[in-house]
C-alpha positions as CSV (number, residue, x, y, z in Angstrom):
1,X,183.1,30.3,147.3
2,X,180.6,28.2,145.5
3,X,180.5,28.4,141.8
4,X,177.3,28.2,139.3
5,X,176.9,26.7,137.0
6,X,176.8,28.9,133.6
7,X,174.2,26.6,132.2
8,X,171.5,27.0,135.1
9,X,172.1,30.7,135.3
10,X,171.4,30.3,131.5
11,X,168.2,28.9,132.1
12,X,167.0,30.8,134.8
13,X,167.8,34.1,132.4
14,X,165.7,33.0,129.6
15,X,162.7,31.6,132.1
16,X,162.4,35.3,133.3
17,X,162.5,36.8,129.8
18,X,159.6,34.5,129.2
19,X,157.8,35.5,132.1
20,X,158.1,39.5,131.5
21,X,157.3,38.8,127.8
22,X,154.2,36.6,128.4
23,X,152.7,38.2,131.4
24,X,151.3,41.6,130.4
25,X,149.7,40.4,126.8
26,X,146.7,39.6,128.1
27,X,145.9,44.0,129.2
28,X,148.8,45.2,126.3
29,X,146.0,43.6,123.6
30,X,142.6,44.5,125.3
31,X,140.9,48.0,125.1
32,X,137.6,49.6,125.9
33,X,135.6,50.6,123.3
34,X,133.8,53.8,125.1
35,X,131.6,56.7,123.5
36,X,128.2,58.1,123.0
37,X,124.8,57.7,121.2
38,X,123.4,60.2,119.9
39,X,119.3,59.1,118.6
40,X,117.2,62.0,116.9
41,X,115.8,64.2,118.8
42,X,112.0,62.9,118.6
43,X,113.3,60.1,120.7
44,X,115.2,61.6,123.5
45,X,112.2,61.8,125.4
46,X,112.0,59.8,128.3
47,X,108.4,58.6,127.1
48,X,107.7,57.0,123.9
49,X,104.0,57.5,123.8
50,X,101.6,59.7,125.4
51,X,97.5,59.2,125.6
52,X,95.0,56.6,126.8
53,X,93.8,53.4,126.2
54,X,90.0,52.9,126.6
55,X,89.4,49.8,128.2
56,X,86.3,48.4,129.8
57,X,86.5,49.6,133.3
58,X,87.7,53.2,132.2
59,X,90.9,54.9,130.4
60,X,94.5,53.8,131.5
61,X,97.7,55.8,130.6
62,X,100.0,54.2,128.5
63,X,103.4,54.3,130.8
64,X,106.5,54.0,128.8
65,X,108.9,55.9,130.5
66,X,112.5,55.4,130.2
67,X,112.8,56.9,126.3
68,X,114.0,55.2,123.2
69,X,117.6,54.7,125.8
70,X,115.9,52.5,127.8
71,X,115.3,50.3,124.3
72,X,119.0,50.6,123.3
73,X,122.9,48.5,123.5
74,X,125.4,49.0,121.7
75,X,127.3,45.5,120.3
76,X,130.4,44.9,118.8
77,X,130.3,41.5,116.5
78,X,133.5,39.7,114.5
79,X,135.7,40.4,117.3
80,X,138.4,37.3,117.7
81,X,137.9,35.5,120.5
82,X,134.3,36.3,121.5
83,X,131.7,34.3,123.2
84,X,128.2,33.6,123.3
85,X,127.1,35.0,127.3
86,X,126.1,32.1,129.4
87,X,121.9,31.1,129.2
88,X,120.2,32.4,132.1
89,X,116.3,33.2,132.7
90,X,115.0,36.6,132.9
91,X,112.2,37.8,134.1
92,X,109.8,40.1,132.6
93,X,106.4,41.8,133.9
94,X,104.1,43.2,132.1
95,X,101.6,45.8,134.3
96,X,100.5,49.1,133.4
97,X,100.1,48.4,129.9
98,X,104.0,48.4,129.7
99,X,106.8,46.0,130.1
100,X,110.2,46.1,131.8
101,X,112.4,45.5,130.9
102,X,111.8,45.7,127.5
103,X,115.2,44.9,126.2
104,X,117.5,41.7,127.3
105,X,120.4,40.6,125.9
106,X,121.4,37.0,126.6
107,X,123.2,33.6,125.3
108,X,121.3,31.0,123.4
109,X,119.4,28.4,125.5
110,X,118.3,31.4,128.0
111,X,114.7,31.4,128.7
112,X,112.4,34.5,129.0
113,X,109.9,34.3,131.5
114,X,106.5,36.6,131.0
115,X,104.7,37.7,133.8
116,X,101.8,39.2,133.8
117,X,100.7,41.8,137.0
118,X,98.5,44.0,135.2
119,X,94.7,43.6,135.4
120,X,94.1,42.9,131.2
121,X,95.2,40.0,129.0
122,X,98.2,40.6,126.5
123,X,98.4,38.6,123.1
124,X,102.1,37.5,122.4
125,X,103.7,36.6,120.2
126,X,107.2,37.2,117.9
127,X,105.0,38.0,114.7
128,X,108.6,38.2,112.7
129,X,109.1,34.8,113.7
130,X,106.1,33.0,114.6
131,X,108.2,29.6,114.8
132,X,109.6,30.6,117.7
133,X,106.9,32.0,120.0
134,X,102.8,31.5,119.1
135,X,100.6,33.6,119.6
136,X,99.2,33.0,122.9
137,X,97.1,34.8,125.8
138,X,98.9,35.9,129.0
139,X,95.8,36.1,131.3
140,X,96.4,38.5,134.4
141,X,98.2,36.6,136.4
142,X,99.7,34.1,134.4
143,X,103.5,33.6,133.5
144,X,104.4,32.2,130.3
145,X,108.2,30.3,129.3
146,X,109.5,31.0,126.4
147,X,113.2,29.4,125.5
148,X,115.3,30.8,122.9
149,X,118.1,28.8,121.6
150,X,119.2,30.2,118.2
151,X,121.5,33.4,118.0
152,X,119.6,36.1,116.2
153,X,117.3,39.3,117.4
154,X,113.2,38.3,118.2
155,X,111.2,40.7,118.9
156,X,107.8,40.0,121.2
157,X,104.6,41.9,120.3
158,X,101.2,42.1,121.7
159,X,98.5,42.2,119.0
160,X,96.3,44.0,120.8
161,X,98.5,46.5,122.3
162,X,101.0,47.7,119.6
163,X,103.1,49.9,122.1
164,X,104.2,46.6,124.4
165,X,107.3,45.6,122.3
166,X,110.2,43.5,123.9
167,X,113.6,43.0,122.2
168,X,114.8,39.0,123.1
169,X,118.7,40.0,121.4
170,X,120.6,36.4,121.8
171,X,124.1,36.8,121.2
172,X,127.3,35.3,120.0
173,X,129.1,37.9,121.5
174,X,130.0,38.6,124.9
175,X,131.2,42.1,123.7
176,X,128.2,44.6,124.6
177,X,126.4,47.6,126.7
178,X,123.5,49.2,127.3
179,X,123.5,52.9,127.2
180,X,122.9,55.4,130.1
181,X,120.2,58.3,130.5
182,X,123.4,60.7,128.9
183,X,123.3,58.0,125.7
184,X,127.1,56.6,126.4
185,X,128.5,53.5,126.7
186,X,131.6,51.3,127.6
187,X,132.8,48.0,126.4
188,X,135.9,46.8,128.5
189,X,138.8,44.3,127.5
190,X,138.4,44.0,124.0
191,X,140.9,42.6,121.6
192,X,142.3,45.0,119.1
193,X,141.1,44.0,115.8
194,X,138.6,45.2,113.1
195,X,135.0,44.3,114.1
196,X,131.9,45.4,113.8
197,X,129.7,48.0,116.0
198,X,126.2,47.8,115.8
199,X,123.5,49.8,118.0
200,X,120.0,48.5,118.9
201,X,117.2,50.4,119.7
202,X,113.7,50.3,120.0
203,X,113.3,47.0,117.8
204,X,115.6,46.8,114.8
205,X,119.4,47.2,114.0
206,X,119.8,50.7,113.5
207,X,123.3,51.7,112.7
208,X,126.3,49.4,111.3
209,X,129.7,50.0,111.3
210,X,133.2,48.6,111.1
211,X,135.8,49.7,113.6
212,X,139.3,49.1,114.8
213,X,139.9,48.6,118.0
214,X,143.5,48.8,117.9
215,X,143.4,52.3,117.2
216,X,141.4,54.0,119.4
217,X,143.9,54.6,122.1
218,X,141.3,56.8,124.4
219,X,139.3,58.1,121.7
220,X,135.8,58.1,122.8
221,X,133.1,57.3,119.8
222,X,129.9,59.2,119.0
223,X,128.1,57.2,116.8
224,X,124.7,58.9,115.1
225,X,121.4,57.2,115.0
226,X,119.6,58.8,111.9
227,X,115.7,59.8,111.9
228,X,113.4,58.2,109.9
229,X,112.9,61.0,107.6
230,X,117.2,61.4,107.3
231,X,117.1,58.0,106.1
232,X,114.3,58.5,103.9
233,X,116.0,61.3,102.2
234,X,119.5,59.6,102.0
235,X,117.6,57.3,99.8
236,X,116.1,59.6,97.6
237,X,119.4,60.7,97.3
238,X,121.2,57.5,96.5
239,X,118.3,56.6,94.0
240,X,118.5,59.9,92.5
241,X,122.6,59.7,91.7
242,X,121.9,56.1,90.2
C-alpha cells in the first residue's frame, strides 16, 4: 500500500478551502435592486400633450404617446465598483412632431445621431448647455451628429417646438433601468453598499435618495415622484418653520 505524503494531502486540503471560500463571492455580494415608480397622477397618462399645431399646410396632432414612463430610468450612483457603459451611437427620428426615443442613456464618447423623417424643420439645440450642441436647423431629411463626451445629463430642445424634448443622460454608472408601462424597475448584480438612487423623468432629476443595498434582501422599493404643486407646498412648509 502506497503512502502519502502528509504534506501534499496538506496542500491539497487548504487549495480546496480556497476554492469553496473564493468561488461564490462574486453572487454572495451582488443583489438586485427591484421596485416601483410611482409619478403623480397628471402624468400617468400615456400622452403628454393633447391639441394641434397650425402649420402651413394644415393642423397636425402633436403625438407623444408613451406617458411621462416612457421619459423615465431609474439610476443608482456611488456604488463601488461601477462603470461608465461602453460609447455607442443611437439613433433618433424625429417625425410627427415627436421624437423617439426621447430618452437614452449611454457612456461618454457615444454619439447621438438626429434624424429627421417628418415633413418640417426642427431647431436644436441643448439650450442648458449651448457649448455642447448649437443651435442648428434639421431640415426634413437631414441627419445631424452630435458627440457627447462629458458625464452629466443634456437635455435637446427645439425652439420652435417646445414639446420635442430629448434627455442625452451620459453615465458613470453602469448601474440603471428604465421603467415599464406598470412604473417598476430592476437593477441586477449590484454590490451591497450605500449608494445613491436617483429617478429621471421627463427632463430633470426628480427624486434623490440614499440606499443600502446590503439590506434589502427581496424587499421591493416604491419610490414616490412628487407633483409640482407637493413640492411647492413642502417648501412653503420648510420656509414657514425657518
Amino acid at each position: 500500500m502506497t503512502k502519502r505524503n502528509p504534506l501534499t494531502r496538506i496542500c491539497s486540503l487548504l487549495a480546496v478551502a480556497v476554492a469553496v471560500c473564493t468561488a461564490p463571492l462574486s453572487s454572495a455580494w451582488a443583489v438586485t435592486v427591484r421596485g416601483t415608480v410611482k409619478m403623480p397622477d397628471a402624468s400617468r397618462s400615456t400622452r403628454l400633450y393633447s391639441g394641434y399645431w397650425r402649420l402651413e399646410n394644415g393642423n397636425v396632432p402633436v403625438q407623444t404617446a408613451g406617458g411621462a414612463k416612457a421619459e423615465t430610468v431609474v439610476v443608482l450612483e456611488n456604488v463601488k465598483g461601477a462603470k461608465s457603459p461602453s460609447a455607442r451611437t443611437i439613433t433618433i427620428t424625429l417625425g410627427g412632431l415627436d421624437a423617439r426615443p426621447r430618452l437614452v442613456v449611454a457612456g461618454p464618447g457615444s454619439v447621438i445621431e438626429l434624424k429627421n423623417t417628418g415633413n418640417v424643420r426642427h431647431d436644436l439645440s441643448t439650450p442648458e448647455t449651448p457649448e455642447v450642441m448649437h443651435l442648428e436647423t434639421l431640415k426634413p431629411g437631414d441627419t445631424r451628429r452630435q458627440k457627447f463626451d462629458a458625464i452629466g445629463t443634456y437635455v435637446i430642445r427645439d425652439s420652435e417646438y417646445p414639446h420635442i424634448m430629448i434627455s442625452v443622460l451620459i453615465l458613470g454608472t453602469q448601474y440603471f433601468s428604465a421603467v415599464d408601462d406598470k412604473g417598476a424597475f430592476s437593477i441586477a448584480n449590484v454590490p451591497d453598499g450605500p449608494c445613491n438612487l436617483k429617478v429621471w423623468a421627463r427632463g430633470k432629476w426628480v427624486t434623490d435618495q440614499q440606499i443600502d443595498t446590503s439590506s434589502l434582501g427581496k424587499e421591493e422599493l416604491t419610490i414616490k415622484v412628487a407633483s409640482p404643486r407637493e413640492l411647492l407646498k413642502a417648501e412653503q412648509e420648510a420656509k414657514a418653520s425657518e
